[in-house]
N, C-alpha and C positions, 0 to 999 in steps of 0.2 A: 450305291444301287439306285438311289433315288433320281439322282445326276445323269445315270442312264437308260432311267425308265424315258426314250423319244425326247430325251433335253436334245440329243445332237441333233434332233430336226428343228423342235418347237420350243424347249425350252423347259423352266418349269418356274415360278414362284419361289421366292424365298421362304423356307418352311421351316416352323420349328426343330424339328428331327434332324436340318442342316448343318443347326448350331454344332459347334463342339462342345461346348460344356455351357454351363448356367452363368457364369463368368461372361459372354460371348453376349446372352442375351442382357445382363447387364449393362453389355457397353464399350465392355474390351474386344468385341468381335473386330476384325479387320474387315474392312470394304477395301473392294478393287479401284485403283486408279483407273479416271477417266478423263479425258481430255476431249471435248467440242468445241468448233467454234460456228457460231452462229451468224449471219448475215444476212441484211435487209438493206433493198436499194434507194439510193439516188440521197440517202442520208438526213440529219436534222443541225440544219443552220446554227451557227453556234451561240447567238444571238438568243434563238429559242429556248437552248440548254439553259441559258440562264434563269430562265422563270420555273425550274424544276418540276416538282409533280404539279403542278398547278397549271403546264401548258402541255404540250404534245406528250411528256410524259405521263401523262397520269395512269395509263392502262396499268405502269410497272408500280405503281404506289403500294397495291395489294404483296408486295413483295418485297417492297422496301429493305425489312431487315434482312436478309437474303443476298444482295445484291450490291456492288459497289458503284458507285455509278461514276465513271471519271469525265470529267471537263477539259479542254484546252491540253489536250493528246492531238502533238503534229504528226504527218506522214510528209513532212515538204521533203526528208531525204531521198522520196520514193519518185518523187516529178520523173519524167523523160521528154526532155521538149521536143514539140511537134506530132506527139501521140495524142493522148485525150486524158484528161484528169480524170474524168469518171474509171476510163483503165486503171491509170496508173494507182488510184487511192485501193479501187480494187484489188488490185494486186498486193499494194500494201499493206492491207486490212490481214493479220493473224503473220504477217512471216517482217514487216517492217523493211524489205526489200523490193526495190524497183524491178518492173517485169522484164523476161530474157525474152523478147520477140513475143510473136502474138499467142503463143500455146503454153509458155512458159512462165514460171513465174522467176524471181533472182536468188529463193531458196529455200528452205524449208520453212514450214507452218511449226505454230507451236503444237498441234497434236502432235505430227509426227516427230519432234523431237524428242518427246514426252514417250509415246508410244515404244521408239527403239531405244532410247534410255529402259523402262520400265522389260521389255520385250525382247530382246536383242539376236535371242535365237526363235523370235516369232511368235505371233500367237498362237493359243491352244487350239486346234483340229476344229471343236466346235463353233469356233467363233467369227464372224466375220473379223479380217484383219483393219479396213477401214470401211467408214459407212459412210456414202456420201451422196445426199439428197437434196433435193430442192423442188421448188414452185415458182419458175422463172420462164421468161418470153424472148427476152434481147440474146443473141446470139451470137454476135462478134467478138471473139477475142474472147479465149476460156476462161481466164479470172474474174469475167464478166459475174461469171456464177456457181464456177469450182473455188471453193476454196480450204484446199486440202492438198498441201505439199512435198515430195520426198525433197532430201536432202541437195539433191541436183537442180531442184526447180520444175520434174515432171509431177505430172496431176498424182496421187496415192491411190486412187480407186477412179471407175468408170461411177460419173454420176446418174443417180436412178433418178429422173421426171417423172416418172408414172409410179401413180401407188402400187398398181399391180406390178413393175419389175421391183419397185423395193420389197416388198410381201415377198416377191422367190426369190430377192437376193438377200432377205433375213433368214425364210424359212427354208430355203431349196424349193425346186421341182421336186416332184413325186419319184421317187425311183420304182424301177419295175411295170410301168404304165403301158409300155409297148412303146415302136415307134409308130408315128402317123406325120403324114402329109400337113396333116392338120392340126398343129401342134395345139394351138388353141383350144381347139375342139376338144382334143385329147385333155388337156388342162381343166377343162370344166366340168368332165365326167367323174373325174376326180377328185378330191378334196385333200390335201395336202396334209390334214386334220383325222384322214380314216387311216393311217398307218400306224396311227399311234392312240387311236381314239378306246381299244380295249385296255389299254393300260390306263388306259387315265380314266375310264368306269370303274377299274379295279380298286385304284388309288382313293378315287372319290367315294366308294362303294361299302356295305355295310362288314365285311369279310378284310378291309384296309387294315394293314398296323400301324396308321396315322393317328394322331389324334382328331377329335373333331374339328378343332381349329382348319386346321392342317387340310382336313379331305373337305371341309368346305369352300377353303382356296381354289384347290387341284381343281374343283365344279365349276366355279366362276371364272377360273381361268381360261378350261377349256371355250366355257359361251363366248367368253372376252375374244379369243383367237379367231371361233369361228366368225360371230360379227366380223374382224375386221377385216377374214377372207372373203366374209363375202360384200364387204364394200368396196374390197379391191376388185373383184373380179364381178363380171356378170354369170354368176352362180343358175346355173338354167333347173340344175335337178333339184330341188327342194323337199326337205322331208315337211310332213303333215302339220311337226312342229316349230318350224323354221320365221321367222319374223321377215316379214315383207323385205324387198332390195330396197336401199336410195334406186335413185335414176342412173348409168351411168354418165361418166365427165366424159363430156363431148367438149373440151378444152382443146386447144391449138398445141400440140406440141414437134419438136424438130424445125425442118425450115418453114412448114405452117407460121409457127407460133413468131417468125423476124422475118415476114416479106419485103424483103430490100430493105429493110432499118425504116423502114413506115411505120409500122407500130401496127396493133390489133383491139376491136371492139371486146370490151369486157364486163360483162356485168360483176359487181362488188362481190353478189351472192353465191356464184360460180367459182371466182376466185379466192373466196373464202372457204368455200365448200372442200373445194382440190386441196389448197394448202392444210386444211384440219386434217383432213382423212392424211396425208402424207405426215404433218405431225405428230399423228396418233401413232401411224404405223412405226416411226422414228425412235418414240419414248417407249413403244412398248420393246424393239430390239434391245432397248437400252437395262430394261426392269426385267426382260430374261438374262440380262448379259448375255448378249446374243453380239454384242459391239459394245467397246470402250472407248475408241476413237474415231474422228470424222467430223464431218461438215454436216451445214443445215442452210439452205438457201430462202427466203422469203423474197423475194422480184432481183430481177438481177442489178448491177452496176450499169445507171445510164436507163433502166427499165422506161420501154416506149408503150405504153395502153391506154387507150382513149375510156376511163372508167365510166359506167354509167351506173345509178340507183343508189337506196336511202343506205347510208350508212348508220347503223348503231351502238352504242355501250351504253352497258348497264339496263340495257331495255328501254332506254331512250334514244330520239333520233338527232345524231349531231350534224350530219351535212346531208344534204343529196349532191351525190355527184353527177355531172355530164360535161366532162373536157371539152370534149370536141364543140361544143355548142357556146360556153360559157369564154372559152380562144378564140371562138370563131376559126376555126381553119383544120384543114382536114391532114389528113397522113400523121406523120411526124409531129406537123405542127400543131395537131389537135388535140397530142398525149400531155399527160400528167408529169412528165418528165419538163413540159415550157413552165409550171409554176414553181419548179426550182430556179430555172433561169430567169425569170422574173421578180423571185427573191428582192425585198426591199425592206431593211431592216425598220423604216420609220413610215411603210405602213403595216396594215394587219393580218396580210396576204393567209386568209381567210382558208385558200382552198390548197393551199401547199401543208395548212395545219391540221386540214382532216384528212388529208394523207397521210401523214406524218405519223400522226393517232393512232390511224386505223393502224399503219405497221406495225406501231407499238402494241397495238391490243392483241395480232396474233403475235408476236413473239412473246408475248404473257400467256396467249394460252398454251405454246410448246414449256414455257417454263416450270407454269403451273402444274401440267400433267408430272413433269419430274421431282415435285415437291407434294404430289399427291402418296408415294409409296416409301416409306419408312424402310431402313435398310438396320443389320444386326445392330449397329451401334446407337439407335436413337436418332439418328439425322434421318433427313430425307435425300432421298438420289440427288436432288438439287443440290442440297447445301453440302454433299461429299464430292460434288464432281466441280471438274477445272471447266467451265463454261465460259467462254469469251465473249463476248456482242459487239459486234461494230459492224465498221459500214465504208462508204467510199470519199465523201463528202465534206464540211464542218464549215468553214465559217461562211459559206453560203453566196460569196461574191465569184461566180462563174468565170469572169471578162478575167482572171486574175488567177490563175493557177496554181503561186504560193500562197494566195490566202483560200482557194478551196481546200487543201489539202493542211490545212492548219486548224485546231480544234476539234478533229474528228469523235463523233460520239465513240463514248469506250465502256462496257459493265462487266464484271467479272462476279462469281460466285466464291464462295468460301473455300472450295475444295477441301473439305474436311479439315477444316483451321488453319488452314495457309493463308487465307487474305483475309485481312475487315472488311467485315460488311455493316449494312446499318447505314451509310452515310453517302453524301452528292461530296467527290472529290475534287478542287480546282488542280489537276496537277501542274502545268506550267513545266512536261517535259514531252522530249521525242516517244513514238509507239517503240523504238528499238531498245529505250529504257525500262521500260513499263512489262515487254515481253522478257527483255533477259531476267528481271528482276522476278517474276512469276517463275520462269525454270531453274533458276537458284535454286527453287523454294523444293523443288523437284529432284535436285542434285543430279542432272542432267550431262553435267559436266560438257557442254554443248552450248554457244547461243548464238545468237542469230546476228546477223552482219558480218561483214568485213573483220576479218582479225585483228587489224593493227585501228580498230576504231577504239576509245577508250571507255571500260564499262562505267557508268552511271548508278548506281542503285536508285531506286524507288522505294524507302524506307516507308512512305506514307501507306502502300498497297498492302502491307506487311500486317498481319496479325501481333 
């Protein structure tokens, strides 16, 4: 009953009353398999990787035990010469196969292997079957910033840029609205949130057969959704009790956002702003189980933005950025993308590291929000779920193609005791060992590559 008090719109919280027995809330509860993988552009030199949390890593420190952090992981099987390494690593990044032409990738991602192992007659009615989002600018070539594959090499889902299509493509459109011309218009008269908002005063409400725990959730749930509908959306009718909007994101996105592969002006606190509100929306489909599989984009492969203003962690300021000024040279050549190619491991290449940082810091706050909510067995969504991180890039020498695509940063998450965590690993193997050896662990009976290539185990990844 509780599952379909408006879960098939919005969802609900994990609530005591859910449990099946006391057993459940001890420990032996089952969590759902989930599989993401996450991606952030233009990557971190391998060189770097070496000085562990003490250099571009450290945002991940807070997370340390959590997280597996692997080293000297090649993608050189995925090269296609005369293409573009930023593509090809791209592409590489979660499936360890070279791209099929430019929309394609050479095969499945590890979600969706995972996915139709686990799924095979599909997901449940309520659920999104794959989620896949991002905060990216560079537009050539889809693996640039899809990364979420079926079995064939086409894309698993259409990827959402905008917080607001990700919010209707978690929660739905409103059904029953009417039509209009003006679809927008129509969208903001309405709340996505009032279809289902007397159930959930009932649930939360003094006449509930919740416990208090329980109907105090259901209360902060509902605020939780509303906030975050209405940071997606420019919300115009407001009740008396309503908390002020942000501003809305006047960000570049579509062919806006890659005017001829020139790149675009961006302020740090804009693009930080868009990709929070998109991670927020991400983690919360994930804490309804609203989606178990899919992508997560942070700047794409090759990302072209000419960055400007202060960057900071921790409440202190580590750079100010301004590309275009700091290169001298405008377009293309003015983006954040020339201080990877200028990459020199013996000096201190100062502005490629608060790049580097800054990536790491949001991809710590998407991680962190999924290690904020405890699930029936004691772990958090983080440490039950298959999370992958990587990227397009690794040992940082551009002019050289087999060695960009050699070292590629790699972290993986525990998936509910499938991998060690706790530790910086030097593997010293291919991504294609590293990935079969994760959906072993899955019994997937599936892996990725060529058939007649010979499997490797990764016993180190292993729990």
């Amino acid at each position: 009953m509780l599952r379909g008090a408006g879960a098939a719109l919005i969802g609900l919280p994990l609530l005591e009353e859910m449990m099946l027995s006391t057993a459940a809330a001890a420990g032996d509860a089952q969590v759902p398999i989930r599989a993401f993988n996450v991606f952030f552009g233009l990557g971190i030199p391998a060189p770097l990787q070496t000085e562990g949390f003490d250099g571009v890593l450290e945002p991940l420190k807070p997370l340390s035990d959590k997280l597996l952090i692997m080293r000297n992981v090649d993608q050189v099987r995925c090269d296609e010469s005369g293409i573009n390494a930023h593509f090809d690593g791209a592409s590489g990044a979660f499936t360890a196969t070279p791209p099929d032409g430019e929309a394609k990738a050479g095969g499945a991602s590890i979600d969706q292997v995972i996915r139709k192992s686990c799924h095979p007659n599909g997901m449940p009615p309520e659920m999104v079957p794959t989620l896949i989002g991002g905060t990216f600018f560079r537009r050539s070539r889809v693996s640039r910033y899809v990364h979420s594959y079926n079995q064939d090499g086409t894309v698993a889902a259409t990827i959402q840029e905008r917080p607001r299509e990700l919010f209707d493509r978690v929660f739905g459109m409103v059904q029953g609205a009417g039509a209009s011309s003006d679809a927008r218009q129509e969208r903001l008269r309405r709340s996505v949130l009032d279809s289902v908002v007397e159930q959930y005063r009932f649930y939360s409400g003094s006449r509930s057969p919740l416990g208090a725990a329980s109907r105090g959730r259901v209360a902060d749930h509902l605020e939780r959704i509303r906030e975050f509908e209405q940071r997606a959306y420019e919300m115009k009718e407001l009740g008396p009790n309503d908390p002020p909007l942000p501003p809305r994101s006047d960000l570049a996105h579509g062919g806006q956002a890659d005017p001829g592969g020139e790149g675009i002006d961006m302020q740090i606190d804009d693009l930080v702003n868009e990709w929070r509100l998109m991670a927020d929306l991400y983690a919360l489909a994930i804490e309804l189980d609203r989606a178990r599989f899919g992508s997560l984009t942070f700047l794409a492969a090759g990302e072209r933005l000419r960055v400007t203003g202060d960057y900071k962690y921790d409440g202190k300021l580590v750079y100010t950025f301004d590309d275009a000024t700091q290169l001298n040279k405008s377009g293309s050549g003015g983006c954040s993308h020339e201080w990877w190619h200028r990459f020199n491991p013996k000096k201190n290449n100062e502005q490629l590291r608060a790049h580097a940082h800054m990536k790491m810091q949001e991809v710590a706050y998407f991680l962190k929000r999924l290690d904020s909510t405890t699930e029936a067995n004691g772990k958090s969504i983080l440490e039950n779920s298959c999370i992958t991180i990587s990227t397009e890039s690794g040992d940082g020498r551009h002019a050289d193609v087999k060695r960009e695509l050699s070292g590629v940063f790699h972290a993986i998450t525990a998936a509910n005791g499938r991998f060690k965590t706790g530790s910086i690993l030097d593997v010293g193997r291919e991504g294609i060992d590293v990935y079969n050896t994760m959906l072993e662990t899955f019994n997937t009976n599936q892996r990725l590559g060529p058939n007649d290539r010979d499997y490797n185990r990764v016993d180190g990844i292993l729990a």
